[in-house]
C-alpha distance (Angstrom), angle and dihedral (degrees) to the residues before:
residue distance angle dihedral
X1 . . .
X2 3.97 . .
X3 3.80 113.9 .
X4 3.70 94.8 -109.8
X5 3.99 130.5 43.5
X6 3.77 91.9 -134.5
X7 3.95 134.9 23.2
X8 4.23 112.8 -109.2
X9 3.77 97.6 -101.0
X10 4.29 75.9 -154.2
X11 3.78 80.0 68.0
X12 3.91 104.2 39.2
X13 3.63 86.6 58.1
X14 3.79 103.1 39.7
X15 3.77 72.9 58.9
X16 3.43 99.3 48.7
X17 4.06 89.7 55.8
X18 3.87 88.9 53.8
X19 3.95 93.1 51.1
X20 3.59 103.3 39.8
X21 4.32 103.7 17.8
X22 3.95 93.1 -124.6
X23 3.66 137.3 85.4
X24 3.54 113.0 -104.8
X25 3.83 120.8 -111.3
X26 4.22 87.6 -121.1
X27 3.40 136.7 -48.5
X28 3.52 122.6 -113.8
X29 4.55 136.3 -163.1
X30 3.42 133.9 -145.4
X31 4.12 127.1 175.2
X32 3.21 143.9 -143.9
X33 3.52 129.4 -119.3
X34 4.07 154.2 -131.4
X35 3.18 120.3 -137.4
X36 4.28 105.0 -143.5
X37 4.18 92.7 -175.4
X38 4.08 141.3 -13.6
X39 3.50 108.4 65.1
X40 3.70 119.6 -173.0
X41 4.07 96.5 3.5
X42 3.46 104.2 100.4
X43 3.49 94.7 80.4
X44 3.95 89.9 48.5
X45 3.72 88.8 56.0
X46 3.84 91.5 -98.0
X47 4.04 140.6 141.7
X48 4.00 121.0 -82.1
X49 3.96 131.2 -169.9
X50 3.64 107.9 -154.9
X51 3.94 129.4 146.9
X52 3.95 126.2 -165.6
X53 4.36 115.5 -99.0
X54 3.78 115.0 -138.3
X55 3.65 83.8 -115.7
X56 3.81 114.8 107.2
X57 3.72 149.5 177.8
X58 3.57 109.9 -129.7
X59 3.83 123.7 -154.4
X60 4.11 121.7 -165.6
X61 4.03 92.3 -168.8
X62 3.82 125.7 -173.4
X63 3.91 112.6 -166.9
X64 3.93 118.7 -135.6
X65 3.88 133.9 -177.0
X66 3.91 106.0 -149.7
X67 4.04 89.1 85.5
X68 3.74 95.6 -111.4
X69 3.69 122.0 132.2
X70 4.15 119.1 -156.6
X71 3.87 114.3 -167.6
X72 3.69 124.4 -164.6
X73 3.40 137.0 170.2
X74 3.84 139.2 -175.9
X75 3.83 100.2 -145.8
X76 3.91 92.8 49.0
X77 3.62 119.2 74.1
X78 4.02 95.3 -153.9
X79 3.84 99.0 100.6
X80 3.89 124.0 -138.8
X81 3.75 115.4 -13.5
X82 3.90 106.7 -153.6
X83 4.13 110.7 -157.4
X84 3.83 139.1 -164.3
X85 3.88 108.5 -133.1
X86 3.43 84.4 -158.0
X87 3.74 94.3 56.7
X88 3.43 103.5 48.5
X89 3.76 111.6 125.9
X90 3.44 133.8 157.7
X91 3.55 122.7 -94.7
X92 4.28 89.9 25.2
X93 3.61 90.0 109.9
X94 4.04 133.4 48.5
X95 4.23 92.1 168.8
X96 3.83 128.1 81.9
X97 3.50 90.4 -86.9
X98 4.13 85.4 82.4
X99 3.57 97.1 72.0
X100 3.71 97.6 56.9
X101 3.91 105.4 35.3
X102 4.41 80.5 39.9
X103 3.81 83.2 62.1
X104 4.30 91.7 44.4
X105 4.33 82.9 43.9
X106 4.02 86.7 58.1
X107 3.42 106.6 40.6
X108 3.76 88.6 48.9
X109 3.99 90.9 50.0
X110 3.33 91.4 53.9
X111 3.54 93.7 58.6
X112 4.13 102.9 -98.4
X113 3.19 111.3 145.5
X114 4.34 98.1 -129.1
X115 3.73 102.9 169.5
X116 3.69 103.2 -163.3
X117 4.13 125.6 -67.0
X118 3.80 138.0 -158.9
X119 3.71 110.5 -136.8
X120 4.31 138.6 -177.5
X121 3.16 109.5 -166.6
X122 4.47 127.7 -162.0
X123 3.61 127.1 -174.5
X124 3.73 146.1 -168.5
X125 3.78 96.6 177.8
X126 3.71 101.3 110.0
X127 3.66 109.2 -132.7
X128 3.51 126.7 -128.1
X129 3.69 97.0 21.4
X130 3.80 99.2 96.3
X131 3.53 103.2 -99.7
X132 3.49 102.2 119.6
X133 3.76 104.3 -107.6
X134 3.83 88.8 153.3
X135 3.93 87.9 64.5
X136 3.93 95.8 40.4
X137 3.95 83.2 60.2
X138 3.59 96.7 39.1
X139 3.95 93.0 46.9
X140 3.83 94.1 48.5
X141 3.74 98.8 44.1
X142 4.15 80.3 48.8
X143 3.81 93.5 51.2
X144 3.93 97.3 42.0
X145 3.83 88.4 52.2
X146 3.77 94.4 45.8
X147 3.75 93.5 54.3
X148 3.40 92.6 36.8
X149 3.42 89.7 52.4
X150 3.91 105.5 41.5
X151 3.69 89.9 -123.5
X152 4.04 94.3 129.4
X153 3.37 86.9 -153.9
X154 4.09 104.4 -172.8
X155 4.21 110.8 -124.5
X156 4.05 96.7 -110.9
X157 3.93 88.0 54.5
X158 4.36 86.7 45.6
X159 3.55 86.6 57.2
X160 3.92 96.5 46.4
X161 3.77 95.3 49.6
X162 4.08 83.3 50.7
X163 3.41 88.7 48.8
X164 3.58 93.8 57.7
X165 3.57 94.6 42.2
X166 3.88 86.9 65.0
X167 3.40 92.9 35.6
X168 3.96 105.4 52.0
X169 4.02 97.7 10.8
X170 3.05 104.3 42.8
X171 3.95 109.1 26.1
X172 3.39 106.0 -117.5
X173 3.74 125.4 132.4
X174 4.01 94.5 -149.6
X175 3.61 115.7 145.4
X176 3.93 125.4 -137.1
X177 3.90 102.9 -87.2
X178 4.10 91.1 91.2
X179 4.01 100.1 54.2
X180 3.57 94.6 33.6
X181 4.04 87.2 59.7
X182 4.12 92.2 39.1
X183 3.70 79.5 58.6
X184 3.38 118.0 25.1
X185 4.35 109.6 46.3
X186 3.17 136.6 118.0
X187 3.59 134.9 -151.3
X188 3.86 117.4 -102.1
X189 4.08 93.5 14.4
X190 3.78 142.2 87.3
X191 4.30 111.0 -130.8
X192 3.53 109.9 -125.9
X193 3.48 102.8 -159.6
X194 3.71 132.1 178.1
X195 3.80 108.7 -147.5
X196 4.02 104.2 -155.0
X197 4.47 87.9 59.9
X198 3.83 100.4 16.3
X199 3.79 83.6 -130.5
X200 3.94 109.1 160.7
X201 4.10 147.7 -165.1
X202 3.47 124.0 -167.4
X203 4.06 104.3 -132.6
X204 3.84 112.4 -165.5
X205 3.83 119.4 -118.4
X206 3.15 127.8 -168.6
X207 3.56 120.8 157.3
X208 4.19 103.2 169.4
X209 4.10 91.5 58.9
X210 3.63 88.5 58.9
X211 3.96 99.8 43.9
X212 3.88 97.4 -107.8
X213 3.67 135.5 113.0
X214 4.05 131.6 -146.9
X215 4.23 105.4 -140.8
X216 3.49 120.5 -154.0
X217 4.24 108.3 -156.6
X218 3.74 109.8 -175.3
X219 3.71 113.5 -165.6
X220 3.17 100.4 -152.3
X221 3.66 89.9 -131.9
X222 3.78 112.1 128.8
X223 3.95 117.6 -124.4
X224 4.14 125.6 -178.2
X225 3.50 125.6 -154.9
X226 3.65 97.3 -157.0
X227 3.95 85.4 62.9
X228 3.37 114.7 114.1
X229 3.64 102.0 -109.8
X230 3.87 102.6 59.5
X231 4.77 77.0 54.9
X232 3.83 82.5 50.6
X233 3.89 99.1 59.5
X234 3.67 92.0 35.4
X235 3.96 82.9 55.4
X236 3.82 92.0 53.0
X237 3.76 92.0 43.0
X238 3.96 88.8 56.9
X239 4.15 86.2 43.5
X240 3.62 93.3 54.8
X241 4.14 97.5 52.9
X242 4.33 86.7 41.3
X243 4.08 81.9 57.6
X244 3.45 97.5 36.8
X245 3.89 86.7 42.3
X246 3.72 95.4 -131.4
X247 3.71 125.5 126.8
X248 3.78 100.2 -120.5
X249 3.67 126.7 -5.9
X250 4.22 92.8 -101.8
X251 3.78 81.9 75.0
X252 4.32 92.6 72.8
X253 3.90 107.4 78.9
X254 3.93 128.1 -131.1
X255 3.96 86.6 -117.3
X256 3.99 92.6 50.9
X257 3.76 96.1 45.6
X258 3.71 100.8 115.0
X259 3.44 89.9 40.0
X260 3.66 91.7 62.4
X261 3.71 94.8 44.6
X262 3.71 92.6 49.3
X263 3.36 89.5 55.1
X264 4.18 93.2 48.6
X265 3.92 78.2 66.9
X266 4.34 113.7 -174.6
X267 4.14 87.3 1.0
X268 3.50 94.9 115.1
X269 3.27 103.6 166.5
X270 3.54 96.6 41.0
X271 4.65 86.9 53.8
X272 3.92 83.8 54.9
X273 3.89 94.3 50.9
X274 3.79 95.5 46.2
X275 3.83 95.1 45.5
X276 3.19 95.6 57.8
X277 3.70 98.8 44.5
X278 4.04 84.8 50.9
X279 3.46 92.3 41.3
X280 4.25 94.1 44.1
X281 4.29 88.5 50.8
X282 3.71 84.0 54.4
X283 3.60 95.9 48.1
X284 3.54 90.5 53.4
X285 3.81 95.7 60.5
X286 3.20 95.9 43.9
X287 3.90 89.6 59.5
X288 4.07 93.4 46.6
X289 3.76 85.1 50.8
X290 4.12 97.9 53.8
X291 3.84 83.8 37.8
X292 3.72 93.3 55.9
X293 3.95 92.2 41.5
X294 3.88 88.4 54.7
X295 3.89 83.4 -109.6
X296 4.40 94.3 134.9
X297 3.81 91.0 139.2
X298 4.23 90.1 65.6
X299 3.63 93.6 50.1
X300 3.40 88.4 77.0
X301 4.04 101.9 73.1
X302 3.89 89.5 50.9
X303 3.85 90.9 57.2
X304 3.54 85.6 64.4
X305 3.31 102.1 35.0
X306 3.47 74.7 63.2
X307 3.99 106.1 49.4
X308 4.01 86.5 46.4
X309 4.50 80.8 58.0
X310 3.36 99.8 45.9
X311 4.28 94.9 44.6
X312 4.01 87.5 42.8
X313 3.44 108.8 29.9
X314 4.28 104.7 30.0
X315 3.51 96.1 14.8
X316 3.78 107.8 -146.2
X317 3.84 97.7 125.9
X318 3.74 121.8 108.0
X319 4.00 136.3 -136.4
X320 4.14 82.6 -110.6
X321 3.86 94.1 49.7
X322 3.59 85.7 45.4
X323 3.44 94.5 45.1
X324 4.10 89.6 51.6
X325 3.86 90.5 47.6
X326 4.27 96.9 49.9
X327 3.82 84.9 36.8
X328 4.04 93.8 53.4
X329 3.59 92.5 34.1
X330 4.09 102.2 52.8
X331 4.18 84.3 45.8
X332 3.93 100.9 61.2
X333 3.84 108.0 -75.6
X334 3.48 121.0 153.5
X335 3.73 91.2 -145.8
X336 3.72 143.2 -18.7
X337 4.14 141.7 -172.4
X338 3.72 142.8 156.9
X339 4.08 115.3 -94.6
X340 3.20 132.8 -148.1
X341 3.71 142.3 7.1
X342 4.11 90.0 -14.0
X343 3.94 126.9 -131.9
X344 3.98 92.0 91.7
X345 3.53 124.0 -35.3
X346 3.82 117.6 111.1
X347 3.97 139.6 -38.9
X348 4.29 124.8 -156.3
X349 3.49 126.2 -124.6
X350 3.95 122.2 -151.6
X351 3.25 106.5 -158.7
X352 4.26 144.1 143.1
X353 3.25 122.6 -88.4
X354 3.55 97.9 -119.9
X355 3.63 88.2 54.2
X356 3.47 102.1 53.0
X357 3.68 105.6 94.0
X358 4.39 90.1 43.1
X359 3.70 83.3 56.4
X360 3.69 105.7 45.3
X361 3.92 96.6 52.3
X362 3.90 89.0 49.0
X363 3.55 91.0 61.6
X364 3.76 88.2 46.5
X365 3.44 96.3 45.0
X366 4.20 83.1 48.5
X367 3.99 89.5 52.6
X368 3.73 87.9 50.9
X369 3.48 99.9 44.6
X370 4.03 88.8 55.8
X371 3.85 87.6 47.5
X372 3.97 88.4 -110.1
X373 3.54 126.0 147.4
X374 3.92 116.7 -94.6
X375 4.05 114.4 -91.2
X376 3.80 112.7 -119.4
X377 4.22 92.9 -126.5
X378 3.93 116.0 -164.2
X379 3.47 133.2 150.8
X380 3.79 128.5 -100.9
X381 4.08 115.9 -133.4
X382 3.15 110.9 175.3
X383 4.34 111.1 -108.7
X384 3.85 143.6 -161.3
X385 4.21 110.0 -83.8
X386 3.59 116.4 -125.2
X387 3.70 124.5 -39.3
X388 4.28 138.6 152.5
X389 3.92 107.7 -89.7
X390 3.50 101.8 -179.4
């Protein structure tokens, strides 16, 4: 992991100066984020558990009013990009650059009136290891320009404009869970959000008081959302509602689950999708209720009830992730699963505090007995969403 949880925004816009020869008009932080439970239901309307990292993207953002948007950012070494509002289109770009001018391409379809910016961007978000650092860059470009702009745009409708920008600009099928969290944490708490109205609580964790510890393991193995196989499931998600004639798979209750996959018939691959989605929303009430009944310790068996659903049923784990879970699992943990977006990327580990340090080297020592790559390990406290710094 980087040294620090979050760039110096002193830095990003000493660096700013350098790049662009002005001071920037403030400099502004967004995280990533966890996901603790409901994987692959926010885009079927579903429940997700996710809580803000102290690792950010941070923006130093100048506004301009010629229509000319210059990116820059400190972990890329492709210098200045220099855009055309009036050329952005989707599908024009397939480098980083997408995510941020995606975000300018929405607000300005939507009718906000972004006038052009100069941006340099630093990050701490690893990338790759599914932690959102897409959104964290798409949220804080979209909050810097918002301010900037005087749109007082309202967080939910931040995240949905980033959504889009992924979605349509970019080319990746990711639902809402990712922005919504970039945008929308607090410090201290899980977000319990529910997908289909973006309604929210705020549910308090806090993992140290109660002598446990959330571990991040990143694999190191690189995923991609705009791959075709995270499009696939979302595909089969939207085939299983047409069949079951619902409008999103949220719609089929826990209690009428084998009802609906009886009635999916020979679809095989469509019964495993739903069930898990079904089975994931459920999971994710079940862990707001033991967290609200000062129950943490249970959680721990439904995060691996849900790993084991999303590597059977949906299939997006990996032999690492499933290597971190057994590992984790067989050496004390409470609890374990992959996060994220699937296909590599990272997995959590619930765990004591005084087992922390016995479980972390036996996943290493795992890795290097299969001749992987050492995880990065770190642990997840939950952080503030984004905000201006500077």
């Amino acid at each position: 992991m980087p040294s620090s949880s979050s760039p110096s925004a002193d830095q990003v816009a000493q660096d700013f100066r350098a790049l662009y020869g002005t001071d920037p008009d403030g400099v502004w932080a967004a995280p990533g984020r966890v996901n603790l439970i409901g994987e692959h239901t926010d885009y079927n309307d579903g429940f997700v558990m996710p809580f803000a990292l102290p690792h950010t993207t941070v923006a130093a953002v100048a506004r301009r009013t010629d229509g000319r948007l210059r990116l820059h950012s400190a972990d890329m070494d492709t210098g200045v990009a220099d855009l055309d509002l009036d050329a952005l289109a989707p599908g024009t770009d397939r480098g980083w650059t997408a995510y941020p001018a995606g975000v300018v391409w929405a607000l300005r379809e939507a009718g906000h009136p972004v006038t052009g910016a100069d941006i340099h961007l630093a990050s701490t978000v690893p990338t790759g290891a599914g932690l959102s650092s897409s959104a964290a860059l798409e949220v804080v470009v979209a909050l810097a320009l918002s301010d900037l702009h005087g749109l007082d745009l309202p967080r939910w409708k931040l995240a949905r404009l980033c959504q889009r920008a992924e979605n349509v600009y970019v080319g990746a099928p990711t639902g809402i869970m990712d922005q919504t969290a970039s945008a929308c944490c607090e410090a201290g708490h899980a977000l319990f959000l529910d997908t289909r109205d973006l309604s929210t609580r705020q549910i308090p964790l806090d993992l140290a008081a109660e002598g446990m510890r959330l571990l991040v393991v990143d694999t190191r193995v690189q995923h991609a959302h705009s791959d075709g196989e995270y499009g696939r499931r979302r595909a089969g998600c939207e085939k299983g509602a047409a069949l079951l004639g619902v409008d999103a798979l949220r719609d089929i209750p826990y209690d009428g689950l084998d009802e609906a996959l009886a009635q999916l018939g020979d679809e095989e691959e469509v019964r495993r999708l739903v069930r898990h989605v079904v089975t994931e929303n459920q999971r994710v009430e079940r862990v707001v209720t033991l967290l609200e009944a000062g129950r943490t310790r249970e959680i721990g068996p439904v995060l691996t009830e849900g790993h084991a659903s999303l590597r059977d049923d949906f299939r997006v784990s990996s032999p690492e992730l499933d290597l971190v879970v057994d590992t984790a699992l067989t050496s004390g943990a409470l609890g374990a699963r992959m996060t994220g977006g699937g296909f590599g990327g990272s997995a959590i580990v619930l765990t004591e505090t005084t087992d922390t340090d016995t479980i972390k080297k036996a996943v290493e020592t795992a890795f290097a007995n299969a001749g992987l790559a050492t995880p990065r390990t770190f642990e997840a406290v939950p952080a503030q969403g984004a905000r201006k710094v500077a």
